[in-house]
N, C-alpha and C positions, 0 to 999 in steps of 0.2 A: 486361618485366624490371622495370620501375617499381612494378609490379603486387605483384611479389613482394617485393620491397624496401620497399612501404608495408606489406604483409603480416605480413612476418617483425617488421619493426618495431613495430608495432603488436600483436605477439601477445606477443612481448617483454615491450614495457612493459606488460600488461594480466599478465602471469604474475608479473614485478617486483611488482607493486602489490599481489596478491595475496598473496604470498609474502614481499611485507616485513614483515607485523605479527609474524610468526613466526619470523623471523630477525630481529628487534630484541627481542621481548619473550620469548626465548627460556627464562629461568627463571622469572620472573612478570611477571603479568600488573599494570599500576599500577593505585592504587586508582580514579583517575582515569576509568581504560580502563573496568571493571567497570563505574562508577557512569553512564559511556555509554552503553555496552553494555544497560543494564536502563530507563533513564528514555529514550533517544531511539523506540523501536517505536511507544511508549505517544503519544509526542509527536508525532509524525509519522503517526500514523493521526489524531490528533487533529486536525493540518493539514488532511489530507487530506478530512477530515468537514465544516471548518471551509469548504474551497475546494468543495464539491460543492453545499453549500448555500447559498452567498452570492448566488447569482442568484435563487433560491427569492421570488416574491411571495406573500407570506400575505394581500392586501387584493385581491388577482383571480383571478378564477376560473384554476385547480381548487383554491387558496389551500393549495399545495403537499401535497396529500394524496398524490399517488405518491410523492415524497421520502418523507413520517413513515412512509407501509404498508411500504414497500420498506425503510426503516431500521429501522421492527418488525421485521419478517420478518427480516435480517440478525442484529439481538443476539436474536430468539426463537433463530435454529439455530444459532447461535453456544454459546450455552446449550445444546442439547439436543444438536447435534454434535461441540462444543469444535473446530470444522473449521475455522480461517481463510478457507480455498480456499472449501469448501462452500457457507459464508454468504455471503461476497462476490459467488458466481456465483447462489443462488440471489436474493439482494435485486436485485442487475442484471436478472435473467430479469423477477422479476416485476416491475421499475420499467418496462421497456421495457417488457412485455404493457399496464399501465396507462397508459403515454402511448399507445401506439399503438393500444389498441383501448378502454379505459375510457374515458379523457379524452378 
């Protein structure tokens, strides 16, 4: 019973949360929200670019060469696919093939 009662509660507030931006900003949207809305993706991939390479040694061997190929590869299909998904999975495919069989 506890089960369902964390359950029910939790789906709750997860539907709440979702559903609040849209029952508070019901006629428009503040200029605020927009100017979030458009600069955080950009900033937050940026993050994310920032956290995947800070371990990265350029002074010892493979002097991060599957990070740069693998992040070619990513803005190459990114470019030619305009596919978020696409590029993401295929730069992962080919970093891992290069750590685990090239390097």
């Amino acid at each position: 019973m506890k089960s369902v009662i964390l359950i029910a509660a939790m789906s709750v507030t997860t539907i709440l949360l979702r559903g609040l931006p849209f029952i508070v900003f019901r006629s428009k949207t503040p200029k605020y929200i927009a100017y979030l809305g458009r600069m955080l993706p950009p900033a937050i991939i940026g993050m994310l670019v920032i956290y995947c390479l800070k371990d990265v040694t350029l002074t010892a061997r493979p002097f991060g060469l599957p990070e740069l190929i693998a992040g070619a590869c990513v803005v190459l299909v990114q470019i030619w696919k305009r596919s978020s998904l696409v590029s993401i999975l295929s730069g992962t495919v080919i970093y891992m093939v290069l750590v685990q069989a090239v390097f």
